[in-house]
C-alpha positions as CSV (number, residue, x, y, z in Angstrom):
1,X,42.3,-42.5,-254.3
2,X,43.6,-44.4,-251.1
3,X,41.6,-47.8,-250.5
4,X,39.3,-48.1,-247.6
5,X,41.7,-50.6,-246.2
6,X,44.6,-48.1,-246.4
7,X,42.4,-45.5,-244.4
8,X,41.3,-48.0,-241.7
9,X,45.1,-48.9,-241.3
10,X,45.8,-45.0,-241.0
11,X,43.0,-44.3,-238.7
12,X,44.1,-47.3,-236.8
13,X,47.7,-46.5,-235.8
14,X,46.8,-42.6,-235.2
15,X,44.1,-43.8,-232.8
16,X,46.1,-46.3,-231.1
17,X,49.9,-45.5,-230.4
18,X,51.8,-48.2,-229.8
19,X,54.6,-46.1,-227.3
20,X,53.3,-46.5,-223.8
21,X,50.7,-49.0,-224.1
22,X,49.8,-52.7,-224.1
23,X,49.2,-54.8,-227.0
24,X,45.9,-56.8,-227.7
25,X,45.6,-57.7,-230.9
26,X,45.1,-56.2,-234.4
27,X,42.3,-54.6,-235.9
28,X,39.8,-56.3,-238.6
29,X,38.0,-55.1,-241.3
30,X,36.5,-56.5,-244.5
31,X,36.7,-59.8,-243.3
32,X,41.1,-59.9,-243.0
33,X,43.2,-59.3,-240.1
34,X,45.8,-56.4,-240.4
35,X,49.0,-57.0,-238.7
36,X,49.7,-53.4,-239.1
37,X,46.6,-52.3,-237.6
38,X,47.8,-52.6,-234.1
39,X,45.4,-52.1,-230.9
40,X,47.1,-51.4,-227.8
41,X,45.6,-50.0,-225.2
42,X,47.5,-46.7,-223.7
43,X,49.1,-47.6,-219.9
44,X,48.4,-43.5,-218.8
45,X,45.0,-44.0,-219.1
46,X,44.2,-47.2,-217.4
47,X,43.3,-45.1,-214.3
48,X,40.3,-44.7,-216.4
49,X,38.4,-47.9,-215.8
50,X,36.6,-50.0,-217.9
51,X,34.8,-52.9,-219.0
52,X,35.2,-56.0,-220.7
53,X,31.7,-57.6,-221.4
54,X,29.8,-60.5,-223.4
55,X,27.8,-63.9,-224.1
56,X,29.2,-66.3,-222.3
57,X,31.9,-68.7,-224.2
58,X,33.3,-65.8,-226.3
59,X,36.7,-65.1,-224.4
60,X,36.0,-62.8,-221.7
61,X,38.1,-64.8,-219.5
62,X,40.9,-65.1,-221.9
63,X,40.7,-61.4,-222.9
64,X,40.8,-60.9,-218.8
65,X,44.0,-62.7,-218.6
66,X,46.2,-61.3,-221.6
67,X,45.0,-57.8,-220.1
68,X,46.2,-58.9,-216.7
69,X,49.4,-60.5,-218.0
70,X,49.9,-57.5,-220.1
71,X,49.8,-55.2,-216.7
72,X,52.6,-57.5,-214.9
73,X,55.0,-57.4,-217.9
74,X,55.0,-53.6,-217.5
75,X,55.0,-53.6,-213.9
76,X,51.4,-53.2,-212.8
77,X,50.6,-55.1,-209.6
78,X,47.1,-56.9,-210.7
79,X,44.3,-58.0,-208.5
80,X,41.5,-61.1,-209.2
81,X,38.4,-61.6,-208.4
82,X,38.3,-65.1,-209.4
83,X,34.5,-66.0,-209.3
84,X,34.5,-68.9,-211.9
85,X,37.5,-70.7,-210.7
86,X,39.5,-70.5,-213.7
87,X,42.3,-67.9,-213.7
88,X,44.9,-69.6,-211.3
89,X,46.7,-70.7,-214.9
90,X,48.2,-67.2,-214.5
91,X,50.8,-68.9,-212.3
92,X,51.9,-71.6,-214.6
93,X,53.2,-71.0,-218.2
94,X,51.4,-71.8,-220.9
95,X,51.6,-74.5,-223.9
96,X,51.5,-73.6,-227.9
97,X,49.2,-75.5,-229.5
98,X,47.6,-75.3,-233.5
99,X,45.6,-72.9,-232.3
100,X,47.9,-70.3,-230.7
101,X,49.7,-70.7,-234.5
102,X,47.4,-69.9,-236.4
103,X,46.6,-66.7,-234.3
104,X,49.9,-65.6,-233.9
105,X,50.2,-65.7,-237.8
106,X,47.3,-63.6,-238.3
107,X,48.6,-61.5,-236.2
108,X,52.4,-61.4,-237.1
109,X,53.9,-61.8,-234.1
110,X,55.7,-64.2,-231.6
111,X,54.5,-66.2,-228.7
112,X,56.3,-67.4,-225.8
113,X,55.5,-69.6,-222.6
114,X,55.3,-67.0,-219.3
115,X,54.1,-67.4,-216.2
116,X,53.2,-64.6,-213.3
117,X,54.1,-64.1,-209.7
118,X,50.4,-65.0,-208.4
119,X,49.5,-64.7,-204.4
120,X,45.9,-66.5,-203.9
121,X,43.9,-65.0,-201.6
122,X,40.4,-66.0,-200.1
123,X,37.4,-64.7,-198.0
124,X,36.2,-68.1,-196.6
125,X,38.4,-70.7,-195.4
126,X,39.5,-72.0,-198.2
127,X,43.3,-72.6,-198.6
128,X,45.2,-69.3,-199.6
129,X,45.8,-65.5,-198.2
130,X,42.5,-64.9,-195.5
131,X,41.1,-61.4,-196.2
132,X,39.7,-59.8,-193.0
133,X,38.5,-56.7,-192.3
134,X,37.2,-55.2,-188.5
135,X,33.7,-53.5,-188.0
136,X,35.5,-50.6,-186.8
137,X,37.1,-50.0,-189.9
138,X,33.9,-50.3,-191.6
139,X,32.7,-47.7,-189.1
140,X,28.5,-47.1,-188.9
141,X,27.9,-45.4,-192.0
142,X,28.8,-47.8,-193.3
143,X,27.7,-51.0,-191.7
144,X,24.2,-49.4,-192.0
145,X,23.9,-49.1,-195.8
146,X,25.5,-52.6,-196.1
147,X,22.6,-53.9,-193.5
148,X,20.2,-51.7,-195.6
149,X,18.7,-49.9,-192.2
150,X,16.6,-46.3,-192.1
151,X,17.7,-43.3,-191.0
152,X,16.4,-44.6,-187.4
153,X,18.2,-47.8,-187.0
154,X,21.1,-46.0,-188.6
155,X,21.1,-43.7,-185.6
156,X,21.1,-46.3,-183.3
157,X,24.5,-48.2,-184.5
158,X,26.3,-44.9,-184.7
159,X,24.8,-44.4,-180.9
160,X,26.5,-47.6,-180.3
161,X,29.8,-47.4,-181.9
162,X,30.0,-44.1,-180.0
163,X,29.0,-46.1,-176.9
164,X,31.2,-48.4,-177.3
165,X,34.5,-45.9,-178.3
166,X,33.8,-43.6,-175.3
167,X,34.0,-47.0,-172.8
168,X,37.3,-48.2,-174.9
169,X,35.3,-51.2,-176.1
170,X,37.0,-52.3,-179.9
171,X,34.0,-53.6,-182.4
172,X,35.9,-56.2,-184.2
173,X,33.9,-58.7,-185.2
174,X,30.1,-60.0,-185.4
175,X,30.4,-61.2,-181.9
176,X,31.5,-57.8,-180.1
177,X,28.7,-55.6,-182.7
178,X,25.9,-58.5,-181.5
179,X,26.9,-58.2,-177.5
180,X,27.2,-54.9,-177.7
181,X,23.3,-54.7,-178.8
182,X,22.3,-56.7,-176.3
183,X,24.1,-55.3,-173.8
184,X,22.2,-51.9,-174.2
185,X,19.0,-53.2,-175.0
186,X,19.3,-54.7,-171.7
187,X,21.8,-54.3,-168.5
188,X,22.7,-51.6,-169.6
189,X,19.5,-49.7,-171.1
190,X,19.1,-47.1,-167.9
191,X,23.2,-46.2,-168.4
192,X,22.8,-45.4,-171.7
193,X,19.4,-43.3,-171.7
194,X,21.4,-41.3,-168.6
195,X,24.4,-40.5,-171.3
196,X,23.1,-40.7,-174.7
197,X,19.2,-40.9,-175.1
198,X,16.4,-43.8,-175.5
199,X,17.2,-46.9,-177.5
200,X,14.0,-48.4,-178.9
201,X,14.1,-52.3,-178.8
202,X,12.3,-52.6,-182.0
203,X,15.5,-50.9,-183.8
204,X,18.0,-53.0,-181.9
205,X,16.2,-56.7,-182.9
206,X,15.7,-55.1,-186.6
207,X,19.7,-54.5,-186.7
208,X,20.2,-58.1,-184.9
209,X,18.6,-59.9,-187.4
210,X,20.3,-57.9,-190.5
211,X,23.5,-58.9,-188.7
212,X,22.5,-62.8,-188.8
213,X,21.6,-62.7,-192.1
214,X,25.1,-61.1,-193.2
215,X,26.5,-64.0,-190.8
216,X,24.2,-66.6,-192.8
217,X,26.6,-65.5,-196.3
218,X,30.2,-65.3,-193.9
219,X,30.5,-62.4,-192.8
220,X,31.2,-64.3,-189.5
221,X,34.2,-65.4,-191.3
222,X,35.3,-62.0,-193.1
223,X,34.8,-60.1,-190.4
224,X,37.9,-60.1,-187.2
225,X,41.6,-59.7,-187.1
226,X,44.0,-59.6,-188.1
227,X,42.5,-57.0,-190.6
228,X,44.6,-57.4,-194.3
229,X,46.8,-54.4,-195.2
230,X,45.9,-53.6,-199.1
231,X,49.8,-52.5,-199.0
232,X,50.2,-56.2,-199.8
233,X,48.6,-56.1,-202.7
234,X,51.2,-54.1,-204.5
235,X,54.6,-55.8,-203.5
236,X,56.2,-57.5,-205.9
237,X,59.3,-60.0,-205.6
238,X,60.2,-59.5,-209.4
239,X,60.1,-56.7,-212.2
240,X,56.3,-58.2,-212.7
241,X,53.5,-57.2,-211.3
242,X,52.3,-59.3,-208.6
243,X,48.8,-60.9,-209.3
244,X,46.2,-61.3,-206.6
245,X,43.8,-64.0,-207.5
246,X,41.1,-63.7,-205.4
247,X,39.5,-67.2,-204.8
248,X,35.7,-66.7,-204.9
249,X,34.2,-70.0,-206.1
250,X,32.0,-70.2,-203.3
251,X,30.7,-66.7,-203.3
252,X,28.1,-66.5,-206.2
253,X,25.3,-67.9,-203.1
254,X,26.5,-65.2,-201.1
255,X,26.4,-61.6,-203.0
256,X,26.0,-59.3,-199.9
257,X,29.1,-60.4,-198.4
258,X,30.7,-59.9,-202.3
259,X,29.7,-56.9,-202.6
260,X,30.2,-56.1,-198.7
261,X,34.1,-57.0,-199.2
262,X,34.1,-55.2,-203.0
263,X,33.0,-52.0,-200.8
264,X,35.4,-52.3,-197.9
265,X,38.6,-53.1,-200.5
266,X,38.1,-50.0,-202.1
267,X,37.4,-48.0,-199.5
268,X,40.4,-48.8,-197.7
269,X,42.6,-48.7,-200.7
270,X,41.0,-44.9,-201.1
271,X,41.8,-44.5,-197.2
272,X,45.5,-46.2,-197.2
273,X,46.8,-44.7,-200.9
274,X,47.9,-41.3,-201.6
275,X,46.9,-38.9,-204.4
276,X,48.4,-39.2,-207.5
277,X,47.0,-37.4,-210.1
278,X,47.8,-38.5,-213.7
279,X,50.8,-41.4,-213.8
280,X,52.3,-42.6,-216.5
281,X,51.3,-46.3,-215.4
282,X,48.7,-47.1,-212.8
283,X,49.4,-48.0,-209.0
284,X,47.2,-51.0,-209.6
285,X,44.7,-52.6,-211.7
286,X,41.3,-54.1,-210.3
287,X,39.5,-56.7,-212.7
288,X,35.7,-58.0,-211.0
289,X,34.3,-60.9,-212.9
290,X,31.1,-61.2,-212.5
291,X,30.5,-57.7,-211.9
292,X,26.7,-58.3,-211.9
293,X,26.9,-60.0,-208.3
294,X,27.8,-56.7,-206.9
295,X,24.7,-55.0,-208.0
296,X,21.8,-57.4,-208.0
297,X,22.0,-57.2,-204.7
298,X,22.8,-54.0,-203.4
299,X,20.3,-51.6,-202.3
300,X,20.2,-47.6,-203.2
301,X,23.0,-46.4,-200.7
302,X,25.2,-48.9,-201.3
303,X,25.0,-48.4,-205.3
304,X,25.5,-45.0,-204.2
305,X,28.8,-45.5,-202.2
306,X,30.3,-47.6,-205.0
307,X,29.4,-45.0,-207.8
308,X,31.3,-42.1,-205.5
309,X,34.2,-44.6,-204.9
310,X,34.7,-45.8,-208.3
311,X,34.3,-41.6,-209.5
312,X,36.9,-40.7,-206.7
313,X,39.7,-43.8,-206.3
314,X,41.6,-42.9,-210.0
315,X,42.8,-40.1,-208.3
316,X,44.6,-43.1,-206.2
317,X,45.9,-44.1,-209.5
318,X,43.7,-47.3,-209.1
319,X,42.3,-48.6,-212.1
320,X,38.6,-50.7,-211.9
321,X,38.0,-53.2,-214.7
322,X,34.5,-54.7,-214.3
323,X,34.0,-57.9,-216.1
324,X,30.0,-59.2,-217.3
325,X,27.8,-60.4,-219.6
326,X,26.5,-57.4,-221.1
327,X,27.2,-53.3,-220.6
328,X,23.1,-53.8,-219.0
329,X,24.3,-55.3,-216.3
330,X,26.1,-52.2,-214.4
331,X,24.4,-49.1,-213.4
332,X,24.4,-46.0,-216.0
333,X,26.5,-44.2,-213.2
334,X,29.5,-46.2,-213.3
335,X,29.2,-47.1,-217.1
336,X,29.2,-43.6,-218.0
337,X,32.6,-43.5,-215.8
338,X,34.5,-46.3,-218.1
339,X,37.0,-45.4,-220.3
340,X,38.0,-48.4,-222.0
341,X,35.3,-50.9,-223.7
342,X,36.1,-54.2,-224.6
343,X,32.9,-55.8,-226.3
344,X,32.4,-59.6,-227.0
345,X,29.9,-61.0,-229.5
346,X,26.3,-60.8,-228.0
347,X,23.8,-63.2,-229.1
348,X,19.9,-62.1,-229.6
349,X,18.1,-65.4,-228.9
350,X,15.1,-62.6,-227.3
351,X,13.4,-59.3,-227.2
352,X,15.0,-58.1,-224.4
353,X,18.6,-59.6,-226.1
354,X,18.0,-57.2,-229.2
355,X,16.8,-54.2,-226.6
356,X,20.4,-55.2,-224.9
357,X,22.2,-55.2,-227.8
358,X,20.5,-51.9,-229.3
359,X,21.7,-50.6,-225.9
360,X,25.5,-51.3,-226.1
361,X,25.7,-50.3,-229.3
362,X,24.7,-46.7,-228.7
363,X,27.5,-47.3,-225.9
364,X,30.3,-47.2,-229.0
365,X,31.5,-44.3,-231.1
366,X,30.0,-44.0,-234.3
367,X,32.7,-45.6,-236.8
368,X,32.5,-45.6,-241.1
369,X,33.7,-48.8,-240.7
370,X,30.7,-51.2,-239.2
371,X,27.5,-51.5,-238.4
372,X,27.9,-51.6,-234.9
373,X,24.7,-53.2,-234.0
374,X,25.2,-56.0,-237.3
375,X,28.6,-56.9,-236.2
376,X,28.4,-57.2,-232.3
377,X,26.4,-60.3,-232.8
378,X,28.8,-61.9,-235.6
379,X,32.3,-61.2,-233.3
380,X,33.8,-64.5,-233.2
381,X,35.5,-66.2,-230.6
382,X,38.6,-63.9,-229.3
383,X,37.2,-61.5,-231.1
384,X,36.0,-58.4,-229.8
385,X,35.1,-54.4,-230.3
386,X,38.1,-51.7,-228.5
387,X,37.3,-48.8,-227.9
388,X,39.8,-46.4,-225.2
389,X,40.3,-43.2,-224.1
390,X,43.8,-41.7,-225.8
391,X,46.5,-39.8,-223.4
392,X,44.3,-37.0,-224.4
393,X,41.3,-37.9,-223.3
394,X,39.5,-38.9,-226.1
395,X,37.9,-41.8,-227.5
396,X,40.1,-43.6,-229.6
397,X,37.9,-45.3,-232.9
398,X,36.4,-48.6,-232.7
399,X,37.8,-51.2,-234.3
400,X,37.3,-55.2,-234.2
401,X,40.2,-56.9,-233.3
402,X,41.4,-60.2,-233.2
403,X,42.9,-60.3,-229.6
404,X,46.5,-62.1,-228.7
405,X,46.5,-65.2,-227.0
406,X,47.5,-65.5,-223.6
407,X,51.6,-66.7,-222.5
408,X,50.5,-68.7,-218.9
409,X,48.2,-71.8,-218.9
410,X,45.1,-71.6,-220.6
411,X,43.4,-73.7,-217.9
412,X,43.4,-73.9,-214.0
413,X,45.8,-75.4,-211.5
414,X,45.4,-78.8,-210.3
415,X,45.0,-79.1,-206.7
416,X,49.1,-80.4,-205.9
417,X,50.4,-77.5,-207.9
418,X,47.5,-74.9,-205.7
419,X,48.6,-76.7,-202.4
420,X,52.8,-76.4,-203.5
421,X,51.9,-72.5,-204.0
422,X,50.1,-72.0,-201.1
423,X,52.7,-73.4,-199.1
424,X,55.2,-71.0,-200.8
425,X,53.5,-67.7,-200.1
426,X,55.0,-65.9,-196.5
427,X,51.5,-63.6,-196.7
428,X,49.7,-67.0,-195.6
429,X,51.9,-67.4,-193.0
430,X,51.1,-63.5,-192.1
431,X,47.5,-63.8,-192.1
432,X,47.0,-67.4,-191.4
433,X,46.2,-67.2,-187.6
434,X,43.0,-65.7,-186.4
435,X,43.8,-63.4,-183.7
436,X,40.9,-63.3,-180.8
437,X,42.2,-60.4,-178.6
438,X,39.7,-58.9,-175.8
439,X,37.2,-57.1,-177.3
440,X,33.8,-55.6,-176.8
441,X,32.4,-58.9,-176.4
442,X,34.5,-60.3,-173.4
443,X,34.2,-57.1,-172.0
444,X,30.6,-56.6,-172.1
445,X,29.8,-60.2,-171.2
446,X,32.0,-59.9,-167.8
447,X,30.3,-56.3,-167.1
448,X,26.5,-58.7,-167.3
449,X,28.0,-61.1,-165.2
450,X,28.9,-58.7,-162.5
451,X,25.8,-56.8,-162.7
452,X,24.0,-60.3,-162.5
453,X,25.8,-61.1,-159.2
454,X,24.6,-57.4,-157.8
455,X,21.2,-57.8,-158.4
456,X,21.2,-61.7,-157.3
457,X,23.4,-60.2,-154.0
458,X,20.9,-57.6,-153.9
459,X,18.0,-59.9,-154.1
460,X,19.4,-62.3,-151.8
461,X,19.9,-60.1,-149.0
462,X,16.5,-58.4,-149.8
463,X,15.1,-61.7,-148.9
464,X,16.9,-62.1,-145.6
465,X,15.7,-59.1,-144.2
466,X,11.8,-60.3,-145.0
467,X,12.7,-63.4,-143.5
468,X,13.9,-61.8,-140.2
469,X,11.5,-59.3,-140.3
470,X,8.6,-62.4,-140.3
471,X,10.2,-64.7,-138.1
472,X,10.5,-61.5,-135.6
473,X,6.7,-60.6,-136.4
474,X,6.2,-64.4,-135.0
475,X,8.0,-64.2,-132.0
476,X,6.9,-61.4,-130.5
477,X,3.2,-62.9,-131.2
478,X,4.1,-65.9,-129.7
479,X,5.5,-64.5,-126.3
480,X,2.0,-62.4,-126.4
481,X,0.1,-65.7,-126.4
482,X,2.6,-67.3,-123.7
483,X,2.5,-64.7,-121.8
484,X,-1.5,-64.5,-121.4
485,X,-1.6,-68.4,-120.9
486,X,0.6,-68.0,-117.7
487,X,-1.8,-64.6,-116.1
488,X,-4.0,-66.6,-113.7
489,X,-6.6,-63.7,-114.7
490,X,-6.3,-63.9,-118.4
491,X,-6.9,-67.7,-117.9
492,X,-10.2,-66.9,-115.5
493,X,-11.5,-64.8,-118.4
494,X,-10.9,-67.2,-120.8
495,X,-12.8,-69.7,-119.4
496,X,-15.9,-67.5,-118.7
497,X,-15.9,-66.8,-122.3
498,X,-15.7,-70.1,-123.2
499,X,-18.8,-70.7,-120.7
500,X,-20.8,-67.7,-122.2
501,X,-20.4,-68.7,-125.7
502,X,-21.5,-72.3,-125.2
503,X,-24.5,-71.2,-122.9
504,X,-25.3,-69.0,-125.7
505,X,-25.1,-71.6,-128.5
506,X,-27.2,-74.0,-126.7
507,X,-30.1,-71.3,-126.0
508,X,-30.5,-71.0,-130.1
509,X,-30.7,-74.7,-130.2
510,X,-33.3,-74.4,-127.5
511,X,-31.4,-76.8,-125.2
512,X,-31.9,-75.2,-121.2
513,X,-29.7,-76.3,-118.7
514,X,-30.7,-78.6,-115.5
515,X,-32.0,-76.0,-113.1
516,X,-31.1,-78.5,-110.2
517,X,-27.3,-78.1,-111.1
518,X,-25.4,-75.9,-108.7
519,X,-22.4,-74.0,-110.2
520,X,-19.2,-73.4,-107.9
521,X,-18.8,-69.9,-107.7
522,X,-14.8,-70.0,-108.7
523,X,-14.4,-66.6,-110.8
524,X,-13.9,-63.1,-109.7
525,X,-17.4,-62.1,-111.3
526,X,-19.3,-65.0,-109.1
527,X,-19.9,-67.5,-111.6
């Protein structure tokens, strides 16, 4: 009768065929290591997506960066997101210390120094590749589910990219989007209810003030030309695959504008790459650390959007490998959608830890080998469950392995050696310089000023005509009075009026004039 061991060996290799794919590490059972139990993870199938999760300090990073070195050796161009700081090591080789011995004896094989061809990219200004994108190539659906507006305030930005693409007025950045709003909410209000219907104000400040609050975490910043060409992303200078490390230190404060840029990455790597269908290596890899930023924050229709993308872009032959504490952390959408499960030690310090832990382990095939649940909280460091999907499809078995230790630097770059490769990388000179062309916001901004200078003409000469119109009215009743103070009779009349009034004014008092007093008879009426 063969021994267990013998069968888990046996099981091992059928499960996990070494022709075509990457090694990790060997498999563990009963407490040993078994060279000849080798895990390596089919190239085919890495199209597949995946997941490498656990507690943190249990070698998620360094099980990110043998999987990533892995991918270059065979050709795969790789792309970072580099949240924690710690994966620019990738472009120095590493050093062999006690440690890398005695895992490399476990595991029977050699270990040599390598480093990668490594571009560092950044959203923010930090030093390294810019990443920009346009709102235009976000386009309104878009822009409204990352904003988070209703069907009603949705309306109103496709209104206005329509407005603004009918007048050849380019949305590029935060700047052109903002004036534009304005624009119709105000000079141009009555053009736009002639051509395309009412615009409620209420919308247009609720859509303002979403926009400042994606300025507040950069978008100002992400947002503009010249827009990045994900094309880049899959040159390489050498028979290795080029590695993108996307700086993100400063990111973890901001997730709307992470998860803004994770959505507009993939969509324009869905837009820009063809269909592949199945390849015997994929066009490139993806790995998001810190996957859980992407979805704390998003709302419903932007989960949505990144559930359809991450179902549709394999087809791209793009592979997604989404990095994170625990399998919890990602919605049941896209882990259903995973085919390869890399699972680090958990720890269950709480209720909800053991309800997380129950959870993952249901996520596993069943195996005769472990107690899943047991086990996942006694992995040790660099130590972690496999599972894959096999050129066929299937789930291979899960096995604990003892992963491989990485070839480049085990550690991060100092700032000299970041600057030197900076300085070496001709897609910083391509994308260093922000280009401010005429957009909608110049454009918009001199059509106010000229309708300003209309309505202040208008205004002006409004005014003058009044002012005519008064000092006229005042002429003509001064020539009236001149002209009765120079009739002989108008001035006769006056007087006698004059006369009349005071007599009569004296009679109320009871004051009678002297009867003795003889009036000259001067007037026409005798008086």
């Amino acid at each position: 009768m063969a021994k267990k061991s013998d069968v888990f060996v046996s099981k091992i290799n059928e499960g996990y065929p070494s022709k075509g794919s990457l090694y990790l590490g060997a498999g563990i059972f009963d407490g040993e290591t078994h060279k000849d139990a080798s895990v390596s993870i089919p190239l085919s199938t890495l199209n597949r997506h995946g997941l490498i999760a656990g507690a943190t300090g249990t070698g998620k990073t360094k099980t990110l960066q043998l999987l990533t070195e892995s991918l270059s050796e065979a050709g795969v161009p790789v792309v970072l997101m580099d949240i924690k700081g710690d994966l620019s090591g990738l472009a120095e080789p590493g050093e062999e210390n006690d440690k890398i011995k005695e895992r490399t004896k476990a595991l029977g094989i050699d270990w040599k120094p390598s480093s990668y061809p490594v571009e560092f990219l950044s959203l923010s200004k930090e030093p390294g590749v810019r990443l920009r994108a346009t709102i235009a190539e976000f386009g309104p659906v878009l822009i409204s589910r990352i904003l988070e507006l209703n069907d009603t305030q949705s309306s109103v930005v496709s209104l206005v990219f329509k407005y603004c693409d009918d007048l050849g007025l380019p949305i590029l950045d935060t700047k052109d989007f903002k004036k534009a709003l304005q624009y119709i909410n105000d000079a141009g209000k009555e053009e736009l209810e002639k051509e395309y219907g009412t615009v409620s104000s209420q919308s247009i400040s609720i859509i303002l003030r979403k926009l400042i609050e994606l300025e507040g975490q950069g978008g100002e910043d992400f947002f503009g030309e010249p827009s990045f060409d994900v094309n880049d992303l899959t040159h390489s200078e050498s028979k290795k695959g080029n590695v993108s490390v996307i700086r993100l230190t400063d990111i973890q404060t901001k997730p709307r504008l992470f998860s803004t840029f994770m959505l507009s990455l993939l969509t324009e790597i869905y837009a820009s790459f063809p269909e592949e269908g199945d390849l015997e290596k994929p066009k490139l890899v993806l790995f998001i650390d810190e996957a859980h930023l992407v979805f704390d924050e998003a709302s419903s229709d932007l989960l949505k959007q990144l559930e359809t993308m991450v179902r549709l872009i394999r087809s791209k032959g793009v592979g997604i490998i989404f990095c994170t504490q625990s399998p919890t952390d990602l919605p049941k959408e896209i882990l259903a959608q995973l085919g390869l499960k890399i699972q680090h030690a958990l720890r269950a310090f709480t209720a909800n830890d053991r309800k997380a832990i129950k959870t993952a382990s249901e996520n596993y095939p069943e195996t005769e080998f472990y107690d899943t649940k047991e086990v996942i909280t006694e992995l040790g460091i660099g130590e972690a469950f496999i599972t894959a999907l096999s050129p066929k499809g299937t789930p291979t078995p899960l096995v604990r392995t003892l992963l491989a230790p990485p070839a480049s630097r085990m550690g991060i770059l100092n700032p000299d050696e970041l600057d030197a490769k900076i300085k070496k990388s001709d897609l910083v000179k391509k994308y260093q310089t922000t280009l401010d062309r005429e957009s909608a916001h110049e454009m918009l901004s001199k059509k106010m000023e000229t309708i300003a200078d209309e309505t202040e003409a208008a205004e002006e000469e409004s005014g003058e005509k009044k002012t005519k119109n008064k000092r006229t009215k005042e002429k003509e009743d001064s020539s009236f009075v001149e002209a009765l103070s120079k009739n002989p009779l108008a001035r006769e009349v006056g007087r006698t009026v004059a006369k009349e009034v005071t007599r009569g004014l004296l009679g109320m008092l009871g004051v009678t004039p002297k009867r003795g007093s003889k009036r000259k008879k001067t007037g026409l009426f005798g008086f």
